[in-house]
NURO-290033 format. One record per residue (C-alpha): x, y, z; residue in one letter. Coordinates in steps of 0.001 Angstrom, whole numbers, padded with zeros to 6 digits, always signed. Example, Ala and Ser with C-alpha at 12.3 -4.5 7.8 and 13.67 -1.06 7.14 Angstrom:
% NURO-290033
+012300-004500+007800A+013670-001060+007140S
This chain:
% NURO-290033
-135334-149293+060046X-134211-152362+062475X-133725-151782+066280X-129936-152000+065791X-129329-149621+063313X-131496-146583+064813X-129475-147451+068133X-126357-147217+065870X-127333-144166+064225X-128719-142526+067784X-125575-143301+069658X-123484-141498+066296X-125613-138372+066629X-124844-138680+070357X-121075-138483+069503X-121320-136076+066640X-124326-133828+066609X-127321-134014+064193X-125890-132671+061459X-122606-135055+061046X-124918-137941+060425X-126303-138321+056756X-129132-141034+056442X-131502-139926+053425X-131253-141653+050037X-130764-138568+047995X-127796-137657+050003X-126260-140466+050567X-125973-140784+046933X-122459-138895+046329X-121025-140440+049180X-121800-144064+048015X-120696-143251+043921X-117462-143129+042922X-115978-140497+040379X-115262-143461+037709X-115034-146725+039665X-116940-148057+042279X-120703-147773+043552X-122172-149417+046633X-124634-148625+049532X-124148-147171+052703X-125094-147887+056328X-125007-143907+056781X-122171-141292+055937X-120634-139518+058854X-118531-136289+059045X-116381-135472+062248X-114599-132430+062641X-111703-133296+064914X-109743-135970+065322X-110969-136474+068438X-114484-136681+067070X-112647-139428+064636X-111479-141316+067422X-114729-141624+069026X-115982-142444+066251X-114211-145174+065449X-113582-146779+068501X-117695-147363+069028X-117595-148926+065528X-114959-151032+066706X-116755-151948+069842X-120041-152463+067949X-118332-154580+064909X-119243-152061+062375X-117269-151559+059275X-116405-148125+057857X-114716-146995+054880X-112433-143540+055043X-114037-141161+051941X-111906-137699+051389X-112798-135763+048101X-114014-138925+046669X-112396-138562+043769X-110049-141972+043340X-110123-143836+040273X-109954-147386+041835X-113001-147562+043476X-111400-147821+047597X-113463-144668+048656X-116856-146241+048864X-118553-148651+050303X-119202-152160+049851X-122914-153302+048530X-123787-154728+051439X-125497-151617+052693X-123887-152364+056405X-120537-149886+055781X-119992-146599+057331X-118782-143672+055151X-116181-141814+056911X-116361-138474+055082X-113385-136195+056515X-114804-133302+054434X-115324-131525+057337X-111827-131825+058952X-110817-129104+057190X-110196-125824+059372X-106303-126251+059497X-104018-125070+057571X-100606-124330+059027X-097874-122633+057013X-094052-122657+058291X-092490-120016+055788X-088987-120724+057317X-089399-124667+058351X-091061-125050+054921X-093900-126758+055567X-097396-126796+055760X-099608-129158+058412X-103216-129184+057061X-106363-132007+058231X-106682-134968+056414X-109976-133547+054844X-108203-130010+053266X-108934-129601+049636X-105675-129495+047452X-106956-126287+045896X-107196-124916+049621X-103664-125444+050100X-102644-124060+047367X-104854-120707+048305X-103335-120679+051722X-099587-121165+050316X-099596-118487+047883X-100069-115850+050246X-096210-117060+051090X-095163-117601+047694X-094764-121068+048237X-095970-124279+046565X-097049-127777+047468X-095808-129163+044014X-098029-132000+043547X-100259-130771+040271X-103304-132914+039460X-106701-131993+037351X-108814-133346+040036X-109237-131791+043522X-108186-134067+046098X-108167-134016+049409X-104854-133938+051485X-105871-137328+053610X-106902-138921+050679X-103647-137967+048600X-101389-139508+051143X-103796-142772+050981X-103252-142872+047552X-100031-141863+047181X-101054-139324+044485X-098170-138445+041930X-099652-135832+039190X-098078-133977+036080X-094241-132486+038103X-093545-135671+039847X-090496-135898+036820X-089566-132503+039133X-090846-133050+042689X-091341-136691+043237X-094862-137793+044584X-096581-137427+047838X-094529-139885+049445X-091198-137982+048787X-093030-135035+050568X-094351-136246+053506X-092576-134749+056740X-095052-136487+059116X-098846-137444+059733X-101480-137995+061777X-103620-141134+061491X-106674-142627+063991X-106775-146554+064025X-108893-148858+063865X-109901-148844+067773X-109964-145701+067978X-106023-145077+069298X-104516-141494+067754X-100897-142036+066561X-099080-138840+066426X-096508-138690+064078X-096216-135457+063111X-092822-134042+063815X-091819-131756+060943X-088086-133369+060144X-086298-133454+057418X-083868-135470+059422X-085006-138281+061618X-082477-141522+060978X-084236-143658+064025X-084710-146539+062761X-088276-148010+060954X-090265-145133+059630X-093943-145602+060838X-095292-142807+058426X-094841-144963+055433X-097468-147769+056467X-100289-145340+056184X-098777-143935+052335X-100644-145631+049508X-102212-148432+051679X-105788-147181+050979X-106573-146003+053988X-106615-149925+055719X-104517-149278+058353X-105464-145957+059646X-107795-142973+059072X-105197-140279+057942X-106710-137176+060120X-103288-134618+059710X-100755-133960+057441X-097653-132143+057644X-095656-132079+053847X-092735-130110+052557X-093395-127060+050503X-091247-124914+048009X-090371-121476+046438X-093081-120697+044054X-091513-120336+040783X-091550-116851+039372X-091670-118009+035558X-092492-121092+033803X-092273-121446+030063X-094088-124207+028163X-094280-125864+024478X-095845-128442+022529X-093410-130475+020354X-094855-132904+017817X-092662-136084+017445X-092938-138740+014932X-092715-141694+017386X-092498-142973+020513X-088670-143454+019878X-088582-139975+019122X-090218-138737+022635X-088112-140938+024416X-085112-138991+022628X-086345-135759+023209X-086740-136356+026860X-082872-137524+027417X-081959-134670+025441X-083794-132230+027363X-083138-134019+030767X-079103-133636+030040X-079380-130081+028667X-082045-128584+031080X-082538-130830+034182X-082612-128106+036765X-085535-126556+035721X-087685-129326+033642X-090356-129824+035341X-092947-131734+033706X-092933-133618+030271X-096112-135186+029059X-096855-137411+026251X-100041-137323+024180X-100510-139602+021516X-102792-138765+018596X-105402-140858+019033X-105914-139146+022573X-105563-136136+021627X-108294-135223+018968X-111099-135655+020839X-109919-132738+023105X-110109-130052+019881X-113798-132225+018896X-115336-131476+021929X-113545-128723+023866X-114019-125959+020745X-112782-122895+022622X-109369-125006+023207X-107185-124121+019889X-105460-126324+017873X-102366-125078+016855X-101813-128254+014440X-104596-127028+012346X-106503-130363+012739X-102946-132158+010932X-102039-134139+014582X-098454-135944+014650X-098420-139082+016110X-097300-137659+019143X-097332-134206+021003X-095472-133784+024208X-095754-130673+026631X-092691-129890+027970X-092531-126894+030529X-089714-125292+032329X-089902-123152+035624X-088109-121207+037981X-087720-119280+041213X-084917-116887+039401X-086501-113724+037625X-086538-113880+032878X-083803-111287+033544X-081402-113889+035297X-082413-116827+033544X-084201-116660+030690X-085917-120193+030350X-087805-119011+027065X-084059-118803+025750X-083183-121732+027033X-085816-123675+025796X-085960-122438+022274X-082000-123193+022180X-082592-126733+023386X-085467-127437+020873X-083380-125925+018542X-080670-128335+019364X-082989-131195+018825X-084644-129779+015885X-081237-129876+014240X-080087-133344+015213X-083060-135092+014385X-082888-137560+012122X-085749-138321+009067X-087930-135906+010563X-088379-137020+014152X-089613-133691+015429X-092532-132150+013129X-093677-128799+015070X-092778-126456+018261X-095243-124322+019425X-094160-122575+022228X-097971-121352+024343X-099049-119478+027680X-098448-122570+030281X-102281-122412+031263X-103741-122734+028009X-101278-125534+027212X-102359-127535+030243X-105849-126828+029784X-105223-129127+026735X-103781-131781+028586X-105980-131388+031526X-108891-132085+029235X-107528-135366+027648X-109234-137888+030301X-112717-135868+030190X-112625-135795+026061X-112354-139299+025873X-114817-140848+028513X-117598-138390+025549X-115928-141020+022898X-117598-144167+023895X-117010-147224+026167X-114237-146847+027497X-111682-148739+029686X-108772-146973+031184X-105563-148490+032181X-102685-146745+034627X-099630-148418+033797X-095844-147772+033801X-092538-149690+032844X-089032-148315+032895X-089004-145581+030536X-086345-146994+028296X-089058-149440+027379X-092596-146891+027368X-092118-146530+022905X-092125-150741+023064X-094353-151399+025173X-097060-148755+024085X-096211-150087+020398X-096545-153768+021335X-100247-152868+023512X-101265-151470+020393X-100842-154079+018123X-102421-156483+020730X-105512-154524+020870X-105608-153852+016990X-105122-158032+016008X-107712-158859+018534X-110130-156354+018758X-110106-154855+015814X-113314-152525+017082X-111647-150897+019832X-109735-147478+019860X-106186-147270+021516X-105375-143628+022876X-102744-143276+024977X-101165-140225+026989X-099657-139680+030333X-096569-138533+032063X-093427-140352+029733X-091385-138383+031838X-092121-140595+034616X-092190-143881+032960X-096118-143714+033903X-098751-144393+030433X-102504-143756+031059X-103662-146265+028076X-107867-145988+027290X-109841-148356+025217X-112637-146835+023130X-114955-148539+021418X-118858-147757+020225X-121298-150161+022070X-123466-151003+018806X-120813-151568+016939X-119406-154417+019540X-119739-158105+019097X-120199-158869+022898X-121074-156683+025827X-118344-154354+027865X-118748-156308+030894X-116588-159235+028660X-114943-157170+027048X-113274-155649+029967X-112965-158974+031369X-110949-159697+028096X-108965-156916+027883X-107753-155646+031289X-105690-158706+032146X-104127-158860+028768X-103109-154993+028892X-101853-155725+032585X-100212-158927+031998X-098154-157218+029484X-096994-154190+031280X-096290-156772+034444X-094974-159900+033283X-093430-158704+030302X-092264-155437+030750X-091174-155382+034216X-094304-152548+035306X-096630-152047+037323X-100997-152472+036793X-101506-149229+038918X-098901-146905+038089X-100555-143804+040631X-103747-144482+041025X-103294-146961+043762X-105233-150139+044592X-109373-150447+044990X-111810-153102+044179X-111073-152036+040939X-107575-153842+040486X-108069-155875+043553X-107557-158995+041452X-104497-158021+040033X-103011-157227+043764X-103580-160587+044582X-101789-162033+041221X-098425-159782+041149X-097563-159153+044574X-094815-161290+046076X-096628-164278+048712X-094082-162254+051266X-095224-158861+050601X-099083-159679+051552X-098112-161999+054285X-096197-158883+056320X-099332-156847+055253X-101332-159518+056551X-099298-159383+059966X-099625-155606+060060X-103609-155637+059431X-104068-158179+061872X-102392-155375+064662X-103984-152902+063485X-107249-153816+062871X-107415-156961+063800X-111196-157081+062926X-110842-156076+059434X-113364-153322+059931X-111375-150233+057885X-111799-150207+053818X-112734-152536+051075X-109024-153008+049964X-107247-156347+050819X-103882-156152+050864X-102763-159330+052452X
């Protein structure tokens, strides 16, 4: 090792102790690999405690020029939690900031450090029968979800991170600790601060606290799997169901069929309750509530609704109800994303459009991928309910005429062009912005929208020394 970097790494182990600095090869490795996207190398990983440890932390690397990278759970999908290649990038892990855990029962709310796990939370706000309502397969941590903006499976019931957020705490660039962590639900004063640091990736501020609104735990939830004909027919189902039972739907999924046989090939103990004969689409509709079956009997109410539909239907748009225990049904759906990556290459898109237009546009992807590249496997699933469509690409490698690398280069600004330009969406419905999709940033977003980013990074951190995300 060079001079400079054992000073660097002598004067961290100075500020945090021994153990917070991580240097060997073999353990750098998980810091510097990304759960699908993104691998680089790493100056070191550190892990501070406090945010005061944060602070000093980041105001030497800002007096010493060295650039760091914020890394929660690590488990984005856009590659912004790891480092560059350059092998010169700190990895701020927060995995250690993550003693607190506050609960208000009457206020609501919970205040937790930016590294908490979400399953931690939700450990800590059962004991009050609350909920934070954000439901996702992965286990994030609380920082990292507000970086992201994380949505998940009930944002059709509880919005997404952003809609919960009640304040935060966040370390900048230099070093300076910006405390905004009142707990209001009311707080009309003019430009709210809280919302720079939401979904930005983490390059304006190391998010080191979190206060978020919580709710009543719901006492019952019912759930079914209803196999539709068509896209057409989904999009019915859910304005049916959204007019008859809107108070208590909370989550409406989408799985198309193509997505959703590899689950029953390679997850055996999961059942199939289509006996193998898969409509073109299944959705997963589940209600829930805080009121007790003998007040409100949601299994009534759903099989009434269904019903309803069931009736009305016309040429045999709905093909099967299967009402299910709500954890075995998710277990299917939480198993979609992992069946398919065992299926081949695979590319996977996180796209949404109005939801008047999802059937379209998911019909019109298709036939772009089947006319010119024949090959390739289109499976989509995702949360209709939400207008959001997680589209993969499948294809075998020996079977290909060219090699992924083009073929991704082919295919992801077609697929994203489409939902964009065409049908008025967005390239990164929830999974935020990373190296990843850093091209497509810098296409679609309006010249003003990355010059005011530009003005706020350049106050901020005027150095540029927080993330690998450019958003001006």
């Amino acid at each position: 090792m060079t001079p400079p970097r054992e000073a660097l790494l002598g004067a961290l182990r100075a500020l945090l102790g021994e153990g917070a600095v991580v240097v060997e090869p073999h353990e750098l490795e998980r810091y510097e690999k990304g759960w699908r996207y993104g691998r680089g190398k790493a100056l070191a990983a550190v892990r501070p405690s406090s945010t005061e440890e944060v602070s000093r932390l980041l105001r030497h690397a800002s007096d010493n020029g060295v650039r760091v990278v914020a890394q929660g759970a690590n488990t984005g999908l856009v590659g912004a939690s790891t480092p560059d290649g350059s092998g010169e990038m700190l990895v701020l892990s927060l995995e250690r900031l993550s003693r607190t855990v506050e609960v208000d029962p009457v206020d609501r709310t919970v205040t937790a450090d930016g590294g908490v796990l979400l399953s931690q939370l939700h450990a800590a706000l059962e004991e009050h029968g609350l909920l934070f309502p954000i439901d996702l397969g992965a286990d994030p941590s609380i920082g990292g979800m507000v970086a992201t903006n994380t949505g998940g499976t009930r944002l059709l019931r509880y919005g997404d991170v952003r809609q919960n957020l009640l304040g935060l705490e966040t370390v900048l660039a230099d070093g300076t600790v910006l405390d905004l962590t009142r707990p209001l639900r009311k707080n009309n004063t003019g430009f709210d601060a809280r919302q720079l640091f939401v979904g930005t990736s983490g390059v304006f501020g190391v998010v080191t606290k979190v206060v978020m609104r919580v709710v009543p735990r719901p006492v019952q939830r019912v759930t079914a799997l209803v196999g539709l004909s068509s896209g057409a027919a989904v999009l019915g189902l859910l304005a049916r169901l959204e007019g008859r039972l809107g108070e208590v739907l909370t989550a409406f999924e989408a799985i198309g069929a193509a997505a959703l046989a590899p689950v029953f090939r390679h997850q055996p103990r999961l059942r199939d309750p289509f006996g193998g004969r898969l409509p073109a689409y299944t959705v997963l509709v589940e209600l829930s509530s805080t009121l007790g079956a003998e007040r409100l009997a949601l299994d009534d109410l759903l099989e009434a609704a269904l019903g309803e539909q069931l009736e009305a239907a016309d040429g045999g748009e709905m093909t099967d109800v299967f009402p299910g225990k709500p954890s075995e049904l998710w277990e299917i759906r939480h198993h979609v994303s992992e069946s398919l990556r065992q299926e081949g290459e695979t590319l996977a898109f996180d796209v949404s459009v109005p939801r008047s237009a999802l059937a379209a546009f998911v019909d019109t992807a298709r036939g772009t991928v089947a006319a010119g590249w024949p090959f390739v496997r289109f499976c989509d699933y995702g949360h209709w309910g939400d207008g959001g469509v997680h589209v993969n690409l499948i294809w075998n490698p020996v079977e290909a005429p060219r090699p992924a690398s083009e073929l991704k280069a082919e295919l992801q600004p077609r697929l994203y062009d489409l939902a964009v330009t065409r049908f008025g969406g967005s390239y990164s419905a929830e999974h935020g912005v990373g190296p990843h999709n850093q091209a497509f940033y810098d296409l679609y977003t309006p010249e003003l929208v990355k010059e005011v980013c530009r003005l706020l990074k350049q106050r901020l951190d005027p150095a540029g020394l927080l993330g690998t995300v450019r958003l001006g």
